[in-house]
LUMKEPA-693182 format. One record per residue (C-alpha): residue number from 1; residue in one letter; x, y, z. Coordinates in steps of 0.5 Angstrom, whole numbers. Layout:
N
num|residu|xx|yy|zz
NUM|A|X|Y|Z
...
//
This chain:
392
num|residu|xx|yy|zz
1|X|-8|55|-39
2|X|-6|53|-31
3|X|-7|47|-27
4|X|-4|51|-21
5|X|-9|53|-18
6|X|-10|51|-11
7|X|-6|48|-5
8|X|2|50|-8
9|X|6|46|-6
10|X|14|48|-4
11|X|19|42|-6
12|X|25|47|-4
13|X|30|45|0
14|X|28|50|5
15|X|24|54|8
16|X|19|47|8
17|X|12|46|8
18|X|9|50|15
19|X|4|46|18
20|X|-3|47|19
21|X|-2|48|27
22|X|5|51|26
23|X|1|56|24
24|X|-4|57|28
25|X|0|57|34
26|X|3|63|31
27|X|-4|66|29
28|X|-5|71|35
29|X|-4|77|38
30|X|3|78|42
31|X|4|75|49
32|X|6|79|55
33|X|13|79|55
34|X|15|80|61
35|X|12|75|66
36|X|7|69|65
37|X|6|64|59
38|X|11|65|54
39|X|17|64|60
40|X|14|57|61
41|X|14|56|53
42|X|21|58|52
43|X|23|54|58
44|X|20|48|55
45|X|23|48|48
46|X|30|47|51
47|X|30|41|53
48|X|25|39|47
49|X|30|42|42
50|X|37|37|46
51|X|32|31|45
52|X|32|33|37
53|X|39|34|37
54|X|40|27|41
55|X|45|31|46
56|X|44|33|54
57|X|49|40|53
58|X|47|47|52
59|X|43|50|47
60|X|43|58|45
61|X|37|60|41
62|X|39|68|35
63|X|35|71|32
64|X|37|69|26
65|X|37|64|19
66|X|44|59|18
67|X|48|65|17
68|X|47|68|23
69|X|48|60|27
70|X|55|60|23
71|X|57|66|25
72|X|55|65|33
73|X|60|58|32
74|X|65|62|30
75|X|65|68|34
76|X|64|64|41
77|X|70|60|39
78|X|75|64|34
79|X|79|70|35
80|X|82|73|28
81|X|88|70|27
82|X|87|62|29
83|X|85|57|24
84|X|80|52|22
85|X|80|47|17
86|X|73|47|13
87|X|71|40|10
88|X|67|41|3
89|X|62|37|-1
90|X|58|43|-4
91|X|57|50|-4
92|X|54|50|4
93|X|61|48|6
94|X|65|54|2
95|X|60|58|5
96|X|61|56|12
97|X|69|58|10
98|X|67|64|7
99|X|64|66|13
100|X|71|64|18
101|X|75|68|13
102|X|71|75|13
103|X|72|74|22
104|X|79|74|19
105|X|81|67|22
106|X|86|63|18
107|X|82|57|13
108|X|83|51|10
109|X|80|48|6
110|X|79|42|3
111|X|74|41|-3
112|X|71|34|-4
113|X|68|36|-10
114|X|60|36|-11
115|X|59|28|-11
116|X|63|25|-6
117|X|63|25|2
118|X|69|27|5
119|X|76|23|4
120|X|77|20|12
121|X|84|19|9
122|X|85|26|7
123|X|83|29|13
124|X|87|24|18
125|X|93|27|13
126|X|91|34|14
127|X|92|33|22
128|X|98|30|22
129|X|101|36|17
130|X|98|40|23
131|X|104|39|28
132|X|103|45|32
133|X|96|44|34
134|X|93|50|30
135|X|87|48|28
136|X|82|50|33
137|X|76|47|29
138|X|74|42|23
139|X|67|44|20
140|X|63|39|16
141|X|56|40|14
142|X|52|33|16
143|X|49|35|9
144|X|51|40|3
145|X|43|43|2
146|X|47|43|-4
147|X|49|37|-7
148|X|44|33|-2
149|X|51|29|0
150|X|50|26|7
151|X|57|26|11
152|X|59|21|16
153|X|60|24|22
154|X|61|19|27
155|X|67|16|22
156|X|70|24|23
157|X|70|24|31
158|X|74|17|30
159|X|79|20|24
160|X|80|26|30
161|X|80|21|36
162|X|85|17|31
163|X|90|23|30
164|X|90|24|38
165|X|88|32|35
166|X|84|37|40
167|X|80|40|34
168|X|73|42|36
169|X|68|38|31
170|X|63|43|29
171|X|57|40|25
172|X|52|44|20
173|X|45|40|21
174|X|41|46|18
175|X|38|41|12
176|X|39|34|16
177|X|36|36|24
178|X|30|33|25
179|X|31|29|19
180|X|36|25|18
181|X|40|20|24
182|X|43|25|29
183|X|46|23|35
184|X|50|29|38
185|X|53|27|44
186|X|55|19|42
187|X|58|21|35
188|X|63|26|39
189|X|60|33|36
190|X|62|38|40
191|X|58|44|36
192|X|53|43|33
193|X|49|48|28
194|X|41|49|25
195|X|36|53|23
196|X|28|52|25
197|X|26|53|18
198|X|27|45|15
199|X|26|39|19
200|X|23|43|24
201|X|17|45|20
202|X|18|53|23
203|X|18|59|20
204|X|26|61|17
205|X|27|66|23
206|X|30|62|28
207|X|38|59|30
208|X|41|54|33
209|X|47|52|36
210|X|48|47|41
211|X|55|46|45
212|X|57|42|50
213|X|62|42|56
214|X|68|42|52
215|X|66|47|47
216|X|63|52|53
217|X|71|51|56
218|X|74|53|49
219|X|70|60|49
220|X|74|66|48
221|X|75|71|52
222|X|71|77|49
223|X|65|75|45
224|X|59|80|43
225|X|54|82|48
226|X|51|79|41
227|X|54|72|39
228|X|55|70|47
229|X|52|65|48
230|X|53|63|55
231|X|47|68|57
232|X|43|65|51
233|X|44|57|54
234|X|44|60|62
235|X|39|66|61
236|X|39|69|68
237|X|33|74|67
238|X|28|72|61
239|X|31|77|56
240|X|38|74|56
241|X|35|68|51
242|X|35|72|46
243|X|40|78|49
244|X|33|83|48
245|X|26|82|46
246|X|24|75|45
247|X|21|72|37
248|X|14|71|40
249|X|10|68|34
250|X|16|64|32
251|X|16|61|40
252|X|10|59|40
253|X|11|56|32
254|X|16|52|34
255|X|13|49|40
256|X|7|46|36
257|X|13|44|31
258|X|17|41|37
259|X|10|38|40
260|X|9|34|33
261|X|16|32|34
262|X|15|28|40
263|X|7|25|39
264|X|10|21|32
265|X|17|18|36
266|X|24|22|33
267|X|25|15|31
268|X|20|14|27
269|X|21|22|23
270|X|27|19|21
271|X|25|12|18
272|X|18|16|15
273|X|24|21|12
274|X|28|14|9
275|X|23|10|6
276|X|20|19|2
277|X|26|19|1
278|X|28|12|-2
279|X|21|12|-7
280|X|24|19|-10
281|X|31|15|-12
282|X|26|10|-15
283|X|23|14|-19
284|X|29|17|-22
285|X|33|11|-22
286|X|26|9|-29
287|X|26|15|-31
288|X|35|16|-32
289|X|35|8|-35
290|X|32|11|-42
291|X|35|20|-41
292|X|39|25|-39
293|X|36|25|-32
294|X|42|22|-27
295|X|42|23|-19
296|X|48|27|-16
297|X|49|22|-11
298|X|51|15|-14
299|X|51|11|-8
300|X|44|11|-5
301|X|47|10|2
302|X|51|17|1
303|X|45|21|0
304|X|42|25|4
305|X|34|23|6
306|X|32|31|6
307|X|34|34|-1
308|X|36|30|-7
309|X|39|34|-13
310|X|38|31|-19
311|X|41|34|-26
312|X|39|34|-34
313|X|42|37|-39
314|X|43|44|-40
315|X|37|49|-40
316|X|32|43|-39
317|X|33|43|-31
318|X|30|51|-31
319|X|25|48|-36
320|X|22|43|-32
321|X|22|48|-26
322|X|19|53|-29
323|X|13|48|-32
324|X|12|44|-25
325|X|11|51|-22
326|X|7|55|-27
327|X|3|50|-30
328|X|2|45|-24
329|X|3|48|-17
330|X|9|45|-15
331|X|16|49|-13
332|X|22|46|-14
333|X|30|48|-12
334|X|34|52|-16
335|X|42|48|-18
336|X|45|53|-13
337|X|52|52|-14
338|X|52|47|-19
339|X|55|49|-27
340|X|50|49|-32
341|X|46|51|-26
342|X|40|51|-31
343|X|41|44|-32
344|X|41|41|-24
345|X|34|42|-19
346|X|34|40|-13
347|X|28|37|-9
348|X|26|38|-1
349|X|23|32|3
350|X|23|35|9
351|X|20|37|15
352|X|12|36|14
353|X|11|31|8
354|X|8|25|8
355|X|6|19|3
356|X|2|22|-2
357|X|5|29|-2
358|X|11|26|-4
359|X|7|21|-9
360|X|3|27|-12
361|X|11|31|-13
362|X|13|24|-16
363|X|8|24|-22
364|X|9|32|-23
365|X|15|31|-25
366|X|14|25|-30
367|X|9|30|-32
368|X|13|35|-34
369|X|19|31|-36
370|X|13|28|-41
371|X|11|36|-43
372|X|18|38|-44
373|X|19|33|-48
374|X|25|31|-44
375|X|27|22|-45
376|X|26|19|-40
377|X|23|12|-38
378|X|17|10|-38
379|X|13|8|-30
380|X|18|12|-25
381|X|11|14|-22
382|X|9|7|-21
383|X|16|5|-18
384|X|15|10|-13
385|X|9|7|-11
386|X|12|0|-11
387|X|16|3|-5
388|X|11|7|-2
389|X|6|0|-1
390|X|13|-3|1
391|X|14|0|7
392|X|6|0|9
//
């Protein structure tokens, strides 16, 4: 027997729950792309979008998932042959490497592990080893999607400022925008990467990357007709936002994403976002005291408040996946990049969550911990109800 029927409930680190009038916004036929209202609505998100990213720089818009905004950064501000140095604290961060070596730029990496954040001081050694000045870029992932650890981004503008090193800092937000505390223009960023897909509760579709002035006069000399993203930022005629047809149905998504951004305060987004993400570690912190269950990220201050990756012992992380999404509706994420993987799952809180959803995903968990006989200790439900009415 199943108890899934009904509402499904995707607890991945992304794509997030769509909601209702994100989806409607996007139930109609296709507008008129030449003139008229889907101009206006494209016109509005832009400075909708820099609000969210806390900046008052440009912002290109692809046609594309995070793959899509990675290669957009590199295309614009790499040739084949400069260098960059790409900070890891999980696999999206060898992916963003990955990424600039096959666009035959020179990498370096330096490989935090997968619990810590990034070492300042390791960083500061790496700028002053680079004599010459060829390092053109460091790249950091605010937070890895796949380890949940939560970098310090301002600190790594102060460990840029310190060296007196004219690297770009360019920052992946695709799991943190809209989530976490972002502040683009006072932590220094210069490039900033996301996708509409998480905190920005619209259909995987859409790329971002915002720059401002002294990334824009750092743009190489030949870029893609494609990846340019001059265009996009300063369109002359509608169609260059998107160099062709524009993503109608995911415009008029993201207005309505953008729209609930704004009526509840971006401010309060975050601090609902904290307190969710607080009540989940409460519960796992019962649930670890007497089993195998343990939180990737030790120091609660280093986690991220849009995806928590959790471990148990080998097998037991794909079994409790598999009874939570078949027997009770709630899909959890894979331990992607993570050895056994079959013993790590990931949780999404992110985007369109709220109290009781969260409280819901809570007890599935104990209840499945409790179903596949998994040890753990007793009340991690009630903890994080403990937190919930804390907070109200």
């Amino acid at each position: 027997m199943s108890l899934s029927q009904g509402r499904a409930y995707l607890a991945i680190p992304g794509p997030s729950v769509m909601p209702d009038a994100v989806l409607r916004a996007m139930h109609r036929a296709s507008p008129n792309i030449y003139e008229g209202e889907l101009h206006d609505l494209t016109a509005s998100l832009i400075p909708d979008l820099r609000r969210v990213a806390r900046t008052t720089g440009d912002v290109a818009i692809y046609i594309g998932n995070g793959h899509a905004a990675w290669e957009a950064s590199l295309a614009n501000l790499c040739a084949p042959g400069d260098r960059v140095l790409v900070l890891c604290t999980g696999r999206f961060g060898h992916g963003w490497a990955e990424m600039a070596e096959k666009l035959g730029l020179v990498v370096d990496v330096l490989d935090f592990g997968q619990t810590a954040t990034v070492d300042a001081g390791r960083v500061t050694a790496a700028l002053a080893a680079d004599t010459d000045g060829a390092i053109k870029a460091v790249l950091v992932c605010q937070t890895d999607t796949s380890t949940g650890i939560r970098n310090d981004v301002a600190a790594l503008r102060g460990v840029l400022d310190a060296a007196g090193h004219a690297a770009l800092l360019m920052v992946d937000c695709m799991a943190s925008l809209g989530c976490d505390v972002f502040e683009m223009d006072a932590w220094g960023v210069d490039v900033m990467v996301a996708g509409c897909q998480k905190g920005l509760m619209t259909p995987a579709g859409l790329a971002f990357v915002f720059f401002n002035a002294r990334a824009a006069a750092r743009q190489v000399a030949r870029v893609s007709a494609w990846w340019d993203w001059t265009p996009r930022a300063r369109p002359a005629q509608f169609y260059q936002y998107f160099d062709g047809t524009a993503p109608t149905h995911h415009l008029y998504g993201l207005r309505a994403a953008l729209d609930m951004i704004g009526a509840e305060g971006l401010e309060n987004v975050w601090t609902r976002h904290a307190v969710l993400s607080r009540a989940i570690w409460a519960a796992c912190d019962v649930w670890g005291s007497a089993g195998p269950l343990r939180l990737n990220v030790t120091d609660a201050g280093l986690r991220s408040h849009s995806v928590t990756s959790i471990g148990l012992e080998a097998g037991q992380g794909d079994a409790l996946r598999r009874w939570c999404e078949h027997t009770a509706g709630l899909t959890l994420g894979i331990g992607l990049g993570r050895e056994p993987a079959d013993a790590w799952f990931r949780l999404g809180h992110m985007g369109h969550v709220n109290a009781q959803m969260i409280l819901g995903l809570v007890a599935t968990l104990e209840a499945g911990l409790i179903a596949c006989r998994i040890p753990h200790g007793a009340g991690g439900a009630r903890a994080a109800a403990e937190v919930i009415a804390a907070a109200s």
